[in-house]
C-alpha positions in Angstrom: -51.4 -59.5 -5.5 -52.9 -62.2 -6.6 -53.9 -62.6 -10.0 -56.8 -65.0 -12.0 -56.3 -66.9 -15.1 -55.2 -64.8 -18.2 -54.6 -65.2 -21.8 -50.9 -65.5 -22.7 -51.1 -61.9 -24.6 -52.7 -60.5 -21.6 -49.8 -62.2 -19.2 -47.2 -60.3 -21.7 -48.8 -56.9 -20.8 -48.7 -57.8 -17.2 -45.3 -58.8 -16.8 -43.6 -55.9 -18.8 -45.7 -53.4 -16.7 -44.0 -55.3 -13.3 -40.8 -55.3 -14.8 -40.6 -51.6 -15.9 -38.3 -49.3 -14.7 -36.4 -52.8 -12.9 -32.7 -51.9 -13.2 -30.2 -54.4 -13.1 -26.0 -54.3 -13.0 -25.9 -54.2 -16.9 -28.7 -52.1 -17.4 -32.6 -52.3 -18.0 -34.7 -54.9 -18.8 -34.9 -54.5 -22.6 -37.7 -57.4 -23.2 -40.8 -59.0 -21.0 -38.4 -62.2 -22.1 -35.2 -61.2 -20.7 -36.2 -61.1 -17.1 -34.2 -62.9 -15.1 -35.5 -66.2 -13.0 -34.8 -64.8 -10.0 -37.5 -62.0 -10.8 -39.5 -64.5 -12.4 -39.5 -66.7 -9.5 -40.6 -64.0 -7.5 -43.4 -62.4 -9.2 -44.9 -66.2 -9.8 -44.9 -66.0 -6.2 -47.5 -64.0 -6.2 -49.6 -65.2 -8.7 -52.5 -68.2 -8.0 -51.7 -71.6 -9.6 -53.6 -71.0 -12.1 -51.5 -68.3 -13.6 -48.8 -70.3 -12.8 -49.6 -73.2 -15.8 -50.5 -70.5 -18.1 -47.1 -68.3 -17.1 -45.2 -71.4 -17.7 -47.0 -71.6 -21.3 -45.7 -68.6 -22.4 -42.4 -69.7 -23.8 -39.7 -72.1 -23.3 -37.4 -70.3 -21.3 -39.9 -69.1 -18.5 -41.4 -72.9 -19.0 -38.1 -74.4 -17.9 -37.6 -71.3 -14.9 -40.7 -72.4 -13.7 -40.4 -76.3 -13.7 -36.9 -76.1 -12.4 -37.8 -73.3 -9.4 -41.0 -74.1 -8.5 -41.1 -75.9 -5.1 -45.3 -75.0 -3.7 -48.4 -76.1 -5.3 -52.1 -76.1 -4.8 -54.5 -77.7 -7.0 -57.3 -77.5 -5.3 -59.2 -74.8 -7.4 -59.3 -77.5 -9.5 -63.3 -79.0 -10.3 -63.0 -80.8 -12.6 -60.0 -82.7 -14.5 -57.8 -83.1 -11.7 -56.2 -86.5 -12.3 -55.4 -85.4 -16.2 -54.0 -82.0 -14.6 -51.6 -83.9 -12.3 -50.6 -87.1 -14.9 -49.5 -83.7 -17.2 -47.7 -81.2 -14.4 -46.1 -84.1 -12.4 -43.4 -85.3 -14.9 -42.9 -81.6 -15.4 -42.5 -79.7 -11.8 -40.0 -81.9 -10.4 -39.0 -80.1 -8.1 -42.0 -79.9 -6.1 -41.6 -79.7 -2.3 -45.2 -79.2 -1.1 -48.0 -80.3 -3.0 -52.2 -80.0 -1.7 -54.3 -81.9 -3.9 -57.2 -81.4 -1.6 -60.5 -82.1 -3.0 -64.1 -81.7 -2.6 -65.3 -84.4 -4.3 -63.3 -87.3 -5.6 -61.2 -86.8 -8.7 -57.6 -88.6 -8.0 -56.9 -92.0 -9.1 -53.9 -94.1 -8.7 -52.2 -93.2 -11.8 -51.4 -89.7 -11.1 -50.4 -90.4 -7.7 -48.2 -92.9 -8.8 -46.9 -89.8 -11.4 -46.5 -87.7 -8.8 -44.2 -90.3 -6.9 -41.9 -91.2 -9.7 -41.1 -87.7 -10.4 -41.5 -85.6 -7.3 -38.9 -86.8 -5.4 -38.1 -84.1 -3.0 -41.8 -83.8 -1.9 -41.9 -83.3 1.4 -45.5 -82.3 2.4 -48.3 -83.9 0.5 -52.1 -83.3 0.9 -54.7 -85.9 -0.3 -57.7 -85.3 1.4 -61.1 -87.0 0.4 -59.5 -88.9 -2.6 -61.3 -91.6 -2.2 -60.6 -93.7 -5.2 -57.1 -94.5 -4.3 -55.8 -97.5 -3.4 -53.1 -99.3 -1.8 -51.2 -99.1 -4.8 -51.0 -94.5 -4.0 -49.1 -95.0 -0.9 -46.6 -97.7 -2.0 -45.5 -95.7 -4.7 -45.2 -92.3 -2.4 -42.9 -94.8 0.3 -41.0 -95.8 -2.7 -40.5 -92.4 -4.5 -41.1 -89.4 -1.8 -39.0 -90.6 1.2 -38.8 -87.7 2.4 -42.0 -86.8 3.4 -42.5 -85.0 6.8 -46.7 -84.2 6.3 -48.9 -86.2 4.5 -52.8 -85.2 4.9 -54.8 -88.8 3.4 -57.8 -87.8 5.4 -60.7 -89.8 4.3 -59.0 -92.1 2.4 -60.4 -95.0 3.6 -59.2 -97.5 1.0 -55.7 -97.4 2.4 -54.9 -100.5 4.5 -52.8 -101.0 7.5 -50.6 -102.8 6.1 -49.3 -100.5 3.3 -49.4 -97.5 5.8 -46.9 -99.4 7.9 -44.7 -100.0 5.2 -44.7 -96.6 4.1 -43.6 -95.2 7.8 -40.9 -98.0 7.5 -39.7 -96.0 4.8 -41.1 -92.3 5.4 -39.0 -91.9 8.8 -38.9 -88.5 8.8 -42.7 -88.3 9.2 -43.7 -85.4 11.7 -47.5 -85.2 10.6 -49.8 -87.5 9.9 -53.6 -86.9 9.2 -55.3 -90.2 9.3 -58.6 -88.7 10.2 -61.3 -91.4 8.9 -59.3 -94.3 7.5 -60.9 -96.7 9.5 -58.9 -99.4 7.6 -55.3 -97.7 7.7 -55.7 -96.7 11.6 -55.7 -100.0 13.5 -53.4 -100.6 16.0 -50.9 -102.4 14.0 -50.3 -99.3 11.8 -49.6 -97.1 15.3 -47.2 -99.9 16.4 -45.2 -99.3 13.1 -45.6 -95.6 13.3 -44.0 -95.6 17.1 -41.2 -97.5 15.9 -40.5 -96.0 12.6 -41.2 -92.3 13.1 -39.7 -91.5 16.5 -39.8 -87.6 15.0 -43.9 -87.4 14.8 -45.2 -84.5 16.2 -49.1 -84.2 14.7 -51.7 -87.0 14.7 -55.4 -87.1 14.0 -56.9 -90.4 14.2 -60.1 -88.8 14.3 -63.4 -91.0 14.3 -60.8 -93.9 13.5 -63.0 -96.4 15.9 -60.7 -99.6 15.7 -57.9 -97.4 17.4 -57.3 -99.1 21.0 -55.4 -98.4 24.4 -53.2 -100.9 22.7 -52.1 -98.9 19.7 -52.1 -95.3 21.8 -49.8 -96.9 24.5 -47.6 -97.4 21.9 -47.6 -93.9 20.5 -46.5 -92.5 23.8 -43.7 -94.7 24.0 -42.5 -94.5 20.6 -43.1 -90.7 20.0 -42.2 -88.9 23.1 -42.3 -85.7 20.9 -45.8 -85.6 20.3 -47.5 -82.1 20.5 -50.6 -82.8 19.2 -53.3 -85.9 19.0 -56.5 -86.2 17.9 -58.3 -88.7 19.0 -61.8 -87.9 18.7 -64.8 -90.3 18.3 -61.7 -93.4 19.1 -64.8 -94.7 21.5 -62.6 -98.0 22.4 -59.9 -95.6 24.2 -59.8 -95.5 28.1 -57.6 -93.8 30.5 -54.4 -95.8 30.5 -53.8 -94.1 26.8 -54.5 -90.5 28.5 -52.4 -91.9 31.5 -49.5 -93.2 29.2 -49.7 -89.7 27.3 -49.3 -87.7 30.1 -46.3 -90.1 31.3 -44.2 -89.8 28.0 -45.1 -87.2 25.7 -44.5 -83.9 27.9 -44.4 -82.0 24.7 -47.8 -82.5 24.3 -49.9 -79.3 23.5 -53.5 -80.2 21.8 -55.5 -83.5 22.7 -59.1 -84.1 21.6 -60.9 -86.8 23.2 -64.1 -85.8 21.9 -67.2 -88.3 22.3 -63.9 -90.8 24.1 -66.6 -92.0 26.8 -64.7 -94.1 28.7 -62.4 -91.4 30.0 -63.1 -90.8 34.2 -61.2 -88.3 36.4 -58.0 -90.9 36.6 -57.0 -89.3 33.0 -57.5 -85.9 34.2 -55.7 -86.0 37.2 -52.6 -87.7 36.0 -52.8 -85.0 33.3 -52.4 -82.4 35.8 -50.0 -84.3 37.9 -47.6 -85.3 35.0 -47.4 -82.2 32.9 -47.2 -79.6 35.6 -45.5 -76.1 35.5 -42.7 -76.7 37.1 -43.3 -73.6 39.9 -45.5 -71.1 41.1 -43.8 -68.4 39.8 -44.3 -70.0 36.4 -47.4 -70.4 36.9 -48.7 -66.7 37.3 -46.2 -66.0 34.5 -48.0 -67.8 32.1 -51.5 -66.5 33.6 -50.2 -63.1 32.9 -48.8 -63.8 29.5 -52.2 -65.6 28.9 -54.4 -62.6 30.0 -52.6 -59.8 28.1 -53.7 -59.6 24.2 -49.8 -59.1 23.2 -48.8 -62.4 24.7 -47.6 -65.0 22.5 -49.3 -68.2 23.0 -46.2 -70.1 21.2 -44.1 -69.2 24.2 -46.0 -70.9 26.7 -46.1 -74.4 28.2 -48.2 -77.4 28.3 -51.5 -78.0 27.4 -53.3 -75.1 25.1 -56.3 -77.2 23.4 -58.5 -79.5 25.3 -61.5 -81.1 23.9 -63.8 -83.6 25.9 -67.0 -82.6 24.6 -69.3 -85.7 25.4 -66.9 -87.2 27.7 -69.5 -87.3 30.2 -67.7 -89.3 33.1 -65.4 -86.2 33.7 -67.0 -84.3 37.1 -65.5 -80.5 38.0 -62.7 -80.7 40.2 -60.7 -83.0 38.4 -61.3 -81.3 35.0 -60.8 -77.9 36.7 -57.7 -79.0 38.4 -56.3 -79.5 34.8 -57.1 -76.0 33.9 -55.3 -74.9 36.8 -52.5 -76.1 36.1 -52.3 -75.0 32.0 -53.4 -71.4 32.0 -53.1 -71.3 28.2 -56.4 -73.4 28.2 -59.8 -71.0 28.4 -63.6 -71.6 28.8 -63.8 -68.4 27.9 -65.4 -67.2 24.7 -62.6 -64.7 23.4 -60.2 -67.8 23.1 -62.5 -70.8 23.7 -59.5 -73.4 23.8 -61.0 -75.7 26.7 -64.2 -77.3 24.9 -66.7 -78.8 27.6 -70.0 -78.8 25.5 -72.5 -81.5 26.4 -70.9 -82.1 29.3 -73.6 -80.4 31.6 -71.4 -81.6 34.8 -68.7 -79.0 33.9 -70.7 -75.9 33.6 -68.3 -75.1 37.3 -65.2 -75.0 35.5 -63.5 -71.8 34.5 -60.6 -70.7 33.3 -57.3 -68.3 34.4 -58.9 -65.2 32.6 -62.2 -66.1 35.0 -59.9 -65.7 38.3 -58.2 -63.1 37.3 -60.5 -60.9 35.9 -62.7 -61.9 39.6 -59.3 -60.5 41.0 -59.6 -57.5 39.4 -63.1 -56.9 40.0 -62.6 -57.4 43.9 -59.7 -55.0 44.3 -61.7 -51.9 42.7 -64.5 -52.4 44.2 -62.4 -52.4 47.1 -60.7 -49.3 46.3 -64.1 -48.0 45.6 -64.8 -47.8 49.1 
């Protein structure tokens, strides 16, 4: 259930209704007050963060509950007034693990995410998108306070330089997401260099319509992060095929590219993507076509590519883009799970998925048992 924001008599009600007829060892719960954090905890659970800053409001001893058990937080329902929201929860919630600060138009400055990083030190997944009022000073304060981040989400932050993204990986080395989608100035090569050597763990990237990114800086990715499962690297127009090459040579792991608008890719890419990440037999192979086909399947279970975008890679021809959906049944033209995207590539209107050949399979064995 999830619950809007209420006055603090109206939050009394609602808690000694949840909390009635709750047995414990010693007894009932004689007063909304005496429930005990572990209950607490729980029903805040279920509540929207909202309710949560008014819950903790209602006295001292559900106050400190909260701020010491707390651990997942979403401010994004937030308009208006974010930054003073933060600069007062921050030093407060301490023990914050993930935090979304995702907003739809710009509201952060520096301040609270410097707050943030001098209190929160056991943050581990952080979400920034589109604040695009902070500076430099944002993500040396997160490498010096939140070193253990795994996922941090600065989307469209494109004040961020290079430099200061590289120190933070230097420090952030446990790093095994990273949205860089639109900073331009954080995304060059350099910063891709420091990620390969610092974060040999990373396992999500979008660089998306990041358009200083190079073969130079993606070659270094697939030698430095042979763990890699999925890259974004759409709208990167300087890209060629030696980064697609060097992918398919080093990160076998690898389960999502996009390459959307990435021009310069030719059939070379594709074929080596075939050739390098290969089911290993034929048996395998029809395995995964099965698994693929059947609605109960889960898609977690299979292997090798599942999401392929080259939309307006229009150097690509049919067999070579068709030979890589042979060899990854988990990737479908098909529009029930459209996980091979093609559009505006008129040259690859041919290609067709496992679900194609098999339900042509199907169709040809009872029509022949039809006559």
């Amino acid at each position: 259930m999830v619950m809007g924001s209420l006055a603090t008599v109206d939050l009394e009600t609602y808690f000694r209704n949840l909390v009635v007829g709750e047995k414990m060892e010693r007894g009932a719960i004689a007063d909304w007050k005496d429930i005990p954090v572990e209950l607490l905890l729980r029903i805040v659970s279920l509540v929207d963060a909202r309710t949560v800053i008014t819950v903790a409001g209602v006295c001292t001893g559900w106050r400190d509950a909260i701020c010491a058990g707390l651990t997942h937080l979403s401010l994004s329902w937030c308009k208006e007034h974010m930054n003073n929201l933060v600069l007062s929860l921050a030093p407060k919630f301490t023990k914050l693990q993930v935090l979304t600060l995702r907003q739809n138009r710009p509201q952060l400055e520096d301040e609270a995410v410097i707050t943030v990083a001098n209190n929160c030190h056991d943050l581990r997944d952080l979400d920034l998108s589109k604040s695009f009022k902070l500076t430099d000073h944002s993500l040396y304060a997160l490498a010096l306070g939140c070193p253990f981040l795994s996922k941090l989400t600065i989307s469209g932050c494109s004040a961020f330089s290079d430099v200061t993204l590289s120190y933070l990986t230097s420090v952030c080395r446990n790093l095994k997401s990273l949205n860089l989608c639109g900073c331009v100035k954080a995304a060059s090569d350099n910063a891709l260099k420091a990620i390969a050597e610092n974060c040999s763990q990373l396992q999500t990237l979008v660089l998306g319509w990041c358009e200083g990114v190079t073969d130079v800086g993606v070659m270094s990715l697939a030698l430095g992060c042979p763990d890699l499962r999925a890259l974004d690297l759409c709208d990167c127009v300087l890209i060629t095929d030696e980064s697609v090459i060097a992918l398919a040579n080093r990160c076998h792991h690898l389960r999502s590219l996009g390459l959307y608008y990435c021009k310069n890719i030719t059939d070379r890419a594709m074929y080596s993507l075939a050739a390098n990440c290969r089911v290993k037999s034929k048996h395998d192979l029809w395995k995964m076509v099965g698994a693929s086909y059947s609605n109960n399947s889960s898609s977690s279970k299979e292997e090798g590519l599942m999401n392929l975008n080259i939309s307006q890679c229009t150097a690509l021809t049919s067999p070579a883009v068709q030979a890589v959906c042979d060899t990854f049944p988990a990737l479908h033209t098909c529009s029930r799970r459209h996980s091979l995207i093609i559009s505006g590539c008129l040259s690859l209107t041919s290609v067709h998925c496992a679900c194609a050949l098999q339900a042509h399979r199907e169709g040809r064995r009872v029509s022949s048992q039809a006559h």
